[in-house]
Structure formats: structure tokens, C-alpha cells
N, C-alpha and C positions, 0 to 999 in steps of 0.2 A: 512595310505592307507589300505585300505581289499578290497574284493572281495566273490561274491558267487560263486559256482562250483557244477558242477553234476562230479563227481567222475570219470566216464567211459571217460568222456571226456578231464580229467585236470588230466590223468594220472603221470605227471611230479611232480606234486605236491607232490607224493608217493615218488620220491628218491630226496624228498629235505634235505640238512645234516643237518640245525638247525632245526630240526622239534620239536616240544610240541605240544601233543594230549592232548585235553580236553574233557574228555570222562566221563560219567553217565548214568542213566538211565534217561527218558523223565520227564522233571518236580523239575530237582533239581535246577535247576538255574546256568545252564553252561552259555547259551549265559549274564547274567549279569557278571559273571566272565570274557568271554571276552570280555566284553565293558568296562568294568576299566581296564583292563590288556592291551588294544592296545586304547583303548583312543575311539573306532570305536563302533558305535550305530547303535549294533546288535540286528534283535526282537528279545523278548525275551516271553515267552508266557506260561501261566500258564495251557496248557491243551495239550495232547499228538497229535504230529504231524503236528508243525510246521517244524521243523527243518528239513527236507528232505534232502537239500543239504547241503553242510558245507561250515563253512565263514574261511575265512583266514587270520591274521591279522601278523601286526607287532611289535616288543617289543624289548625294551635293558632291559637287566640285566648286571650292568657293564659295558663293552666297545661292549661286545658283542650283534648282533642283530638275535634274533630267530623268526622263523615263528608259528603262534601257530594257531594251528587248531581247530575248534569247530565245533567236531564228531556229527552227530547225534545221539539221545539220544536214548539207546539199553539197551534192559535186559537180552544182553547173546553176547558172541562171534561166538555161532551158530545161524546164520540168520533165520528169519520164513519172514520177507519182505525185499524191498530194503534197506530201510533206514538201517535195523541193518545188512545189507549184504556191507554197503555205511564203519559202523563202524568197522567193522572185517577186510576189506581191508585194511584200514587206521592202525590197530593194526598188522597185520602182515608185515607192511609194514618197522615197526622198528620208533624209535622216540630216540631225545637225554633226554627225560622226562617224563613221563604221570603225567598231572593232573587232577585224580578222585573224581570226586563231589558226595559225599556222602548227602543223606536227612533224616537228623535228627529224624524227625520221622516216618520214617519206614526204619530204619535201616537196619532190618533182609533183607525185599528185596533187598536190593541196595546191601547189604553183597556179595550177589552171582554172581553182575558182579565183584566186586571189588576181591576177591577170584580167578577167571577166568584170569583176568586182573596180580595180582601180579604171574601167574603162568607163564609168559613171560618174568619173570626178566629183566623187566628193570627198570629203575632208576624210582621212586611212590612216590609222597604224594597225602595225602588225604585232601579234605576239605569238613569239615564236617557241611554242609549247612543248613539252618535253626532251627538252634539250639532255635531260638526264639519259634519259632511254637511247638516243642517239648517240653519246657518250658510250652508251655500255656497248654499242652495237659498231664503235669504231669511226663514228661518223663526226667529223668536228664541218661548223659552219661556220663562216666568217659572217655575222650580224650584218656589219657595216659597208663590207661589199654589199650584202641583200639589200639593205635601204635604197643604195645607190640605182640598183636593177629598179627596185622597185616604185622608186621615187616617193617613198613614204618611209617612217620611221619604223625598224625594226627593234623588238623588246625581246630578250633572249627573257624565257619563266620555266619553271616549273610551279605550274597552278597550284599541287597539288601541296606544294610544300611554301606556298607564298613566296616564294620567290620570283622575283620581279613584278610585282604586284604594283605597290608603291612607286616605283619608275613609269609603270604602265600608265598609272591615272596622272602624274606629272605631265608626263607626255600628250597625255588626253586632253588634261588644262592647257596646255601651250596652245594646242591644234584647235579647240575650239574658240578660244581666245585672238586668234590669229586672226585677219578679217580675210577672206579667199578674193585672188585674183581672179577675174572671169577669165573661164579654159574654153577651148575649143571641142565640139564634141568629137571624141578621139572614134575612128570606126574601130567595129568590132570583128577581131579575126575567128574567122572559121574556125572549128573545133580542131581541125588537124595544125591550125596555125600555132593553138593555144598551145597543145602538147607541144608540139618543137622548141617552141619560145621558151615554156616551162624547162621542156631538159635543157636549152642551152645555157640556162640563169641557172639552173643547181649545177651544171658542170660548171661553171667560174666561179658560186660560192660557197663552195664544199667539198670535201675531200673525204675521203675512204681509210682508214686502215685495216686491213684484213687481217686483223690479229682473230685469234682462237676466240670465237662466239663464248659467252657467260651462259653457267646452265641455265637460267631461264630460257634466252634462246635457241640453245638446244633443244631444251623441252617444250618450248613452242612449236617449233619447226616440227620435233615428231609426234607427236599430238593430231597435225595431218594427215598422217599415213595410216594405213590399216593397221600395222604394226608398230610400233608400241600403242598407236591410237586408240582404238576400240576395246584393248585392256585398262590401259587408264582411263578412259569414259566410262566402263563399268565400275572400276574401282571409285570412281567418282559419284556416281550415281548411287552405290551401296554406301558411301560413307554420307552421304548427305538424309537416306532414308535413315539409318543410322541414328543420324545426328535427330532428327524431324522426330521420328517412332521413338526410339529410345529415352531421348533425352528430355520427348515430350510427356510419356509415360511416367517417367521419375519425376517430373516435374509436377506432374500434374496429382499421381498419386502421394506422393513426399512430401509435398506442399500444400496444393492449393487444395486439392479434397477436403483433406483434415481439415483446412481453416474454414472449406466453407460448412462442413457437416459440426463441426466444434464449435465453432465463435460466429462465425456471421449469421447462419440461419438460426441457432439460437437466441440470439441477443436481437432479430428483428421478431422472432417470433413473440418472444414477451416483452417488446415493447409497444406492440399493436394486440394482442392479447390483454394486455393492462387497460385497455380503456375501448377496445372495438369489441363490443357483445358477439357471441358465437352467432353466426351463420353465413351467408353468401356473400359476404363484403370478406367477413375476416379469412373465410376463406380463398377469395379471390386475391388477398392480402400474401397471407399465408398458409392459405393450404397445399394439397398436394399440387397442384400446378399452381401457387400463387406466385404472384409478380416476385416479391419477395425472398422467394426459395429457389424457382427455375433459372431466374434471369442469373444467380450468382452460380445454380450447379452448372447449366450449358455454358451462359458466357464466359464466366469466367474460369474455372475447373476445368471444362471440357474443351472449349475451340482458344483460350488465349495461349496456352502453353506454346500449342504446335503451331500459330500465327507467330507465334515470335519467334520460334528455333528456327522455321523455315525462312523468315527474313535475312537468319545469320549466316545461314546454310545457303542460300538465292543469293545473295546482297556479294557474298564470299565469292562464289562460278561467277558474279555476273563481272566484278572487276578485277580478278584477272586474266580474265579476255576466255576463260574455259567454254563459255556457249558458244560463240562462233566456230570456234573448231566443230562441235561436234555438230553442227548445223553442214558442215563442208563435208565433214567426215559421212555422215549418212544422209547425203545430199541423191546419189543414186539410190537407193532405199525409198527415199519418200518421192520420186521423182516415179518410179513404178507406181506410186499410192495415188500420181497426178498431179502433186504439188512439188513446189522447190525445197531444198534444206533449210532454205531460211526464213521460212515458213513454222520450221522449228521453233526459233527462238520465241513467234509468239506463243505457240501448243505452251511452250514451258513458260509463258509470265502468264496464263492461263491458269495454271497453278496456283499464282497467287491469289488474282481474281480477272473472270474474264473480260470483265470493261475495259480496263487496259490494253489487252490481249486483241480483244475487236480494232481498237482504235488504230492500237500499234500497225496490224495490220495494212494502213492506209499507206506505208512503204510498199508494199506488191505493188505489181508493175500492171495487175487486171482486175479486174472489179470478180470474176471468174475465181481467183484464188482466195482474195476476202472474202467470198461471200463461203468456201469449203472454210478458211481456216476458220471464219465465224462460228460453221455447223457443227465444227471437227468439237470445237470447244465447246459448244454448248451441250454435244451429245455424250463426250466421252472426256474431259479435263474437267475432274472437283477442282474448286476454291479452295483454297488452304482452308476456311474456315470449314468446311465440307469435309475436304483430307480429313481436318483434326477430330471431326464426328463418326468418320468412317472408321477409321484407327481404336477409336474408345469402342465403337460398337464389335467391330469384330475380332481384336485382340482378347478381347473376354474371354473366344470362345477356345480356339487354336490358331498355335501361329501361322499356320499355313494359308490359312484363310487372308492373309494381308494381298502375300505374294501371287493368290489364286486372283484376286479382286483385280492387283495389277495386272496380271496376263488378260483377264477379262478384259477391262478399261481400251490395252492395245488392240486387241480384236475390234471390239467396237469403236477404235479410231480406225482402222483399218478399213472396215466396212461401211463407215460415211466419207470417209474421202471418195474413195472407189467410187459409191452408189453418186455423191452430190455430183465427180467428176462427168460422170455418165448424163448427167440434169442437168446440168448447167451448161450453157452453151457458154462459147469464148475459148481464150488459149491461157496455158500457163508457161512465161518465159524460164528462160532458164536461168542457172543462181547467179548473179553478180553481187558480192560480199566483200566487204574490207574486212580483211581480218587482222584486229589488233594485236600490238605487242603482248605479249603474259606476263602480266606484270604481280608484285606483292603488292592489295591494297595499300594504301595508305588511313593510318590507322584511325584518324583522326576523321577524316572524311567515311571514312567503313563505319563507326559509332554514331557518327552523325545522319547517314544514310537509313541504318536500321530504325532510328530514332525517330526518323523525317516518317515514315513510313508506317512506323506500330502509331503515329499522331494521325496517320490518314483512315487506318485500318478503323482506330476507334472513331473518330469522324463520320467515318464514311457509313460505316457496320453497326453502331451500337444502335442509333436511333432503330431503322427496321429489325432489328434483333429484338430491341424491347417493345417493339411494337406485338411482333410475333407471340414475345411472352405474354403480352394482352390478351390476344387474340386464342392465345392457348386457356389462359385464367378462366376468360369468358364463357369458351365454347363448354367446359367440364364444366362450371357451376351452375352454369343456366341450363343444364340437360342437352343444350341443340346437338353436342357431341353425337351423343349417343341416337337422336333423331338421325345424323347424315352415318353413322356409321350402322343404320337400317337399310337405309338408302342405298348406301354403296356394299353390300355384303355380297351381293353378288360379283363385284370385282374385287374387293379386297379381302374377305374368306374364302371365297367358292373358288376365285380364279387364282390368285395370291396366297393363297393356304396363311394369310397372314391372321391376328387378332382383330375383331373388331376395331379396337382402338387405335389399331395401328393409322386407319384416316384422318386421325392429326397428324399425322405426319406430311401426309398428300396434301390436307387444309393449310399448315402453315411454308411449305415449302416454297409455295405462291410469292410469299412475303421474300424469304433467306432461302437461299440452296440448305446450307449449313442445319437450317429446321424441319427440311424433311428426314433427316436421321436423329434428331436431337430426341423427340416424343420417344422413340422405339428403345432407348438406353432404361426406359423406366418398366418397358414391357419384359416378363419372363419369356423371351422367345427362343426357340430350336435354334440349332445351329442352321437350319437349312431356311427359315424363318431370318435371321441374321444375315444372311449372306446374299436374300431374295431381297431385302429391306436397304441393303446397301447398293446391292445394284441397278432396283429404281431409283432408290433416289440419283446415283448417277448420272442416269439416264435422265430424270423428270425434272422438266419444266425452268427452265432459264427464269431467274428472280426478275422481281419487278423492274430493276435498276436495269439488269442486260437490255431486258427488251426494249426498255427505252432507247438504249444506243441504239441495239437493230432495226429499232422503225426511224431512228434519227440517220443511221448510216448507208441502209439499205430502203427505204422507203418499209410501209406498214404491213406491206402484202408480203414481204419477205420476212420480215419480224411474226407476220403469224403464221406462217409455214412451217419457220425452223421450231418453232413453240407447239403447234399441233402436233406436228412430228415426235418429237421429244416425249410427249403425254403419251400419243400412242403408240412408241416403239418403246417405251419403258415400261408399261401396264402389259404389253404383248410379249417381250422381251421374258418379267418378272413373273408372267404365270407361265409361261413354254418352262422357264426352268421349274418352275414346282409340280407342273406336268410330268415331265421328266423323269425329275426327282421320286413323285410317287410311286413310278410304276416298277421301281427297284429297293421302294420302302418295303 
């Protein structure tokens, strides 16, 4: 059993007695540690600032059952954002253990939480993580000098491969088992103290061989540079659309189509047919928008394909370290836009869905950046499940239309950074980023990740999806459709050159991003009609679930500002182009 928590809120969790803190800096590979340690498939992510809030799991050692926590990953006990203000709470909170993940190869830095950390006397081991990677990179470490430095027990692991796992929680039993002598409270040295002390303990326990760098590290290192960098980010970026478009296409026309036009909507049609009398049930059943027909053409047919190729395609850039470069790499780029590079990394987990994306966020170092990266996202990054609506609608038509919608999409991130920088008062620092090794997932934990994650998608997504398709049933068979699309012809004909009908789209979008394009796949519409229809919904209206975070992260006045905005820069936005358009029709 575990659980996620935002900290301010799951204060009890702070005076729980079996507590174990798993604490490091971002990127050693804590959440792998606790997913073998409680059995629980926590992400786990190779690039700084997933970890926001902390997962909570459960473990026996012995007869006994501890709750072990997985801190988010901090480079000091003094906070500079939430997340390492998330980890300071949790450390003063008291623990009956801490276990500190040490990385291999950059030792020296991780030295200075771990120094911080033992000055709290309480009961410490170390695990000293990636020691593979340090291997490959020439770096041998003497373990049991470190213990000695560090006066706790040091565990050479590779998390990733269970290695030294088993010795770890050994080690664990021993230390909690142990009864503790009362220490003395050790003071705590200055930040400049930390560093020194740190390098002088990785210089007596560790050594260097400068033998010739392994390509990975090659190709990490140039990955930084404009050259070869910014070619291999693009080739990166085209094979992953690639993988997403393509693969999601064949997949979806190959497969899932067929099965749902051939077997599934058949076989529910006459079996509620067989005993439901014709009219407004059976049709709400099964008719043209029934629960039973849409919910399997959009959900599944249309948005599950590209939800999952883009997990394998994300899940892939995220662990082996490829997003942080290119966060560094086009860090002066977005720094002209007003924000940092690393600022990137949430734009792109915004892709998948932006709740995370917000949250993530809570790493910036001002409230000024979160509240751009929040707008940036909601104005101009689809949801995958959104992506995978947009892709089925405009692929129809020409394939140019993909590539025009992306160029679109940057412009209009372009133009809310800018405009929000210009609004928003406060500063944005500049980028401080660890940039991890580039490593080859590991394959086991990459299946498990995708796996962890297509279980949240459907969790998280099906319920409001199938609500939507409700919402859709209802509105066509009871007439009201056709009543609000009276209502609204003045903006969605006259201004939007789009169909009547098209206002289900705007109706159910409220619910799912992904539903304001879903309705328009049913409608015979123009190319320019397709292309107006994809880029409000872009633009329009952050779902029920965002706003929730934004009136929970930014208070409610901000939550409805970035949300009126959105309505009305997409309806303005979606008729200037049919505007346009017409007057060269």
C-alpha cells in the first residue's frame, strides 16, 4: 500500500513513530530504492524535478512494520524551493533511520547534503548508488574509507539492477536494532565549510582514472554543445513524433478501429437492442453519440494508442538523462522568452498531462516563473490525450497540417511567456541544473515505469472521459444540443466559420481537454474548419482537474484568470484565423 502527499497537507505523517526518510539529492535513484524496498512502483526519473511531493510506503524488517518515506530530492537542508523546503520539514521532523543515497559519481556534491544530514544524529546509512556508472567513468571508491569519514555505514548498489539491496536492509536491521548512545548536538558548518569538508573526504576516498571516456560519455558531454547538440535534439524530437504519430496511427487504424467498428460496437449494440425498445434510452445507450459507441470510438480507438506510444517515447528521453541537456542546451532561447531552461522540462511533462507539469513546477526558484510556466501550459502544451485528438483530426486531412499546428502551438508559447513575463511582477533566476549521466534504461524498470503510468492515465482519465461521454449522450438526445448551439451561432458559425455542432465540443471540453476535439472527428468539416477546431481547442479552457491545482497552487484569482484568458484568447485567436482565411477564399 503507498500513497502520494503534498506535505502542508498530510501533516500527521510528520509525527508518525516508525518513520524511515529516504533522502538525496535529485537523480540518485531514491524512488528505485523505494520500489524494491515496499514492493510499490514509484516513478522514478532520471531528470531533476519529478519528485515534488513524497510517496509513502510500507516495509517489515523483522516482525516489525515501518513507514518509509521518499523525500524529495534536495541539495541542502536550507530550502531555495518548495520541494527542498517539502525535505527539511520531513528532516526535522525526527525519523527512527535515514536512508541516504549517495551518487557515485559526483560524490563530492551529494557529500554536502550527506554531511548536513549526519549533523542531526540520528541513526545513517549510506547507499552509495551508481557505482556502475562511476566504474564506467574511471572513478573507483574505497566504501570503507567513506564509512570511516562518515561515521555511518556505507553500501556500494546499483539500485537499478538490485544490487546491494539486500545488504542495505541488513544494515538497516542492525542500525535500528542497535539502542543509540546520546550524542552531543554537533554544530553546523557553514555552507562554504560543507563544500571543503566534502572535497577533502572525496579526495582520500576515491580515485580518478583518466582512461578514454565510454561513448555514452562522449555523447553526453556533446549533447551540451550547439554542435553535435541541437542536431541530435532535433533528430530526437523527429523520431519520437515519429514514434507518437506514426506508430500511433497504425496502431490505432490496424487495430483498434477495426475492433471497435467490427466487434465491440456491434455486439453492444444487439445486446441492448435485444431487450431496450427504440427511443431515447437506447439511443443514449447506443446511438449516435451513445455511451456505448463513443466512449469506445474516442477512448479507446482514438486517445489510447498515442497515450501509450508517447509514454514509451517520454518514459525513453526521460531516463537517459536526454531532457536535461536539451533544457541547458536552449537555456539562452528561453531565457529571452523570460523564463529558464529548466523550465523546459516541465513545458515537455506538460505533454503528457499538465497537472504534473504545474506541480513539477514547485522546483523554480519564484512564484513569477510558476505562475508563466503554469499559463505557458495551459495556453499552448496539449495533453497527450489532446495530442492524440489533434493527430486523428488533422491527419485526415494533409500531412502538413501536423507540422503547421506545431509551429502554431511554439508561436503561441512564445507569445504567453513574453506577454505573462511583461504581468507578472517578480524575477526569474537563472538556470542551476544537475545534469545527469546518459545512461541506457534499464529495461526492467523502463516496462515497469510505462506500466506505472498507462495504471494512472486510466485512473486518472477514464472516469471524466466517461463522464463526458454522458454528457455528450445527453446533450444530442434530449435536444438541449441543438438549443445551446442557437445560442452560440453567433461565435461558433458567424465567428468560427465552424458547424453548429461543433459546441460540443466547447460543452464537453470543460470536463477533458482531449473532448474538445473528440465531437469534431464525427463532423464532415473543411480543411480550414479542421485546423480552426484544433487550434481552439489548444487554446481553450484548462479541464476541471488543472484548475483545481491552479486555484490550489496559485490561489482562485489566478486560477480564473489563466482560464478566462484561455476562453477568450482561443474564440479570438479561432475566428481572426477564419477571418483571414476568408478573405483569400
Amino acid at each position: 500500500m503507498s500513497s502520494c502527499h503534498d506535505v502542508p497537507e498530510d501533516s500527521k505523517v510528520l509525527q508518525k513513530p516508525n518513520k524511515i526518510l529516504l533522502m538525496g539529492n535529485p537523480n540518485v535513484g531514491k524512488s528505485v530504492f523505494f520500489t524494491e524496498l515496499t514492493g510499490i512502483h514509484a516513478i522514478s526519473s532520471n531528470y531533476t524535478g519529478t519528485t515534488v511531493h513524497f510517496m509513502e510506503g510500507y516495509f517489515k524488517i523483522g516482525k516489525e512494520e515501518y513507514t518509509l518515506i521518499d523525500v524529495p530530492g534536495t541539495y541542502s537542508l536550507t530550502p531555495t524551493n518548495q520541494a527542498e523546503a517539502v525535505a527539511a520539514r520531513f528532516m526535522e521532523s525526527g525519523a527512527k533511520a535515514v536512508v541516504c543515497v549517495l551518487d557515485s559519481s559526483n560524490l563530492e556534491r551529494n557529500l554536502c547534503l550527506a554531511l548536513e544530514i549526519k549533523q542531526k544524529n540520528l541513526p545513517l546509512v549510506f547507499a552509495l548508488n551508481l557505482i556502475d556508472v562511476a566504474e564506467r567513468q574511471g572513478i573507483s571508491i574505497n566504501a570503507a574509507s567513506l564509512a570511516k569519514e562518515l561515521g555511518a555505514p556505507v553500501i556500494p548498489t546499483v539500485a537499478v539492477k538490485k544490487q546491494g539491496i539486500d545488504e542495505l536492509v541488513k544494515q538497516l536491521e542492525t542500525l535500528l536494532n542497535t539502542v543509540p548512545s546520546p550524542q552531543s548536538p554537533v554544530p553546523i558548518p557553514q555552507p562554504s565549510d560543507l563544500w571543503a569538508e566534502a572535497k577533502i573526504i572525496t579526495r582520500r576516498v576515491s580515485s580518478k582514472n583518466y582512461a578514454n571516456p565510454g561513448f555514452l560519455d562522449r555523447l553526453g558531454n556533446a549533447m551540451l554543445k550547439p554542435m553535435p547538440g541541437i542536431p541530435i535534439t532535433i533528430l530526437g524530437i523527429l523520431l519520437t513524433m515519429g514514434v507518437v504519430v506514426g506508430g500511433g496511427e497504425l496502431l490505432r487504424e490496424g487495430l483498434l478501429q477495426p475492433l471497435v467498428d467490427r466487434a465491440i460496437v456491434p455486439f453492444f449494440s444487439n445486446v441492448f437492442s435485444s431487450f431496450v425498445p427504440e427511443g431515447i434510452l437506447l439511443n443514449i445507450l447506443v446511438g449516435e453519440y451513445g455511451i456505448f459507441v463513443i466512449s469506445f470510438e474516442w477512448i479507446l480507438a482514438l486517445i489510447l494508442p498515442y497515450v501509450f506510444l508517447f509514454y514509451v517515447a517520454f518514459t525513453f528521453l526521460e531516463d537517459t538523462g536526454f531532457l536535461p541537456r536539451v533544457s541547458v542546451l536552449f537555456d539562452n532561447v528561453m531565457r529571452k522568452l523570460g523564463i529558464q531552461g529548466g523550465s523546459l522540462l516541465h513545458m515537455i511533462m506538460g505533454y503528457g498531462c499538465a497537472v504534473p507539469a504545474i506541480l513539477g513546477s514547485r522546483t523554480s526558484t519564484s512564484r513569477k516563473e510558476r505562475i508563466i510556466i503554469s499559463a505557458a501550459v495551459c495556453f499552448a502544451v496539449p495533453c497527450i490525450s489532446q495530442t492524440g485528438a489533434i493527430i486523428s483530426l488533422l491527419s485526415a486531412y494533409a500531412w502538413w497540417m501536423l507540422p503547421l499546428m506545431f509551429i502554431f502551438s511554439l508561436i503561441l508559447f512564445a507569445a504567453v511567456t513574453l506577454i505573462a513575463g511583461k504581468l507578472i511582477k517578480g524575477t526569474v533566476d537563472p538556470l542551476l541544473m544537475e545534469v545527469p549521466n546518459l545512461l541506457m534504461p534499464n529495461g526492467k524498470a523502463y516496462v515497469r515505469k510505462i506500466v506505472t503510468r498507462m495504471k494512472h492515465f486510466m485512473y486518472e482519465a477514464e472516469v471524466p472521459m466517461l463522464l463526458a461521454v454522458l454528457i455528450a449522450a445527453l446533450l444530442a438526445e434530449t435536444g438541449i444540443l441543438n438549443i445551446i448551439a442557437r445560442v452560440a451561432q453567433p461565435v461558433v458559425a458567424n465567428w468560427l466559420g465552424m458547424p453548429p455542432e461543433a459546441v460540443m465540443a466547447l460543452v464537453l471540453g470543460i470536463v477533458r481537454r482531449e473532448m474538445s476535439v473528440a465531437p469534431l472527428l464525427a463532423l464532415n468539416l473543411t480543411p480550414l474548419q479542421a485546423f480552426i477546431g484544433g487550434a481552439v481547442s489548444l487554446m481553450y479552457l484548462p479541464c476541471l482537474s488543472v484548475f483545481a491545482i491552479l486555484a490550489k497552487e496559485f490561489k482562485i484569482r489566478i486560477a480564473l484568470a489563466i482560464t478566462l484568458s484561455t476562453v477568450i484568447v482561443a474564440l479570438f485567436v479561432g475566428g481572426l484565423i477564419n477571418q483571414i482565411a476568408q478573405l483569400f477564399l
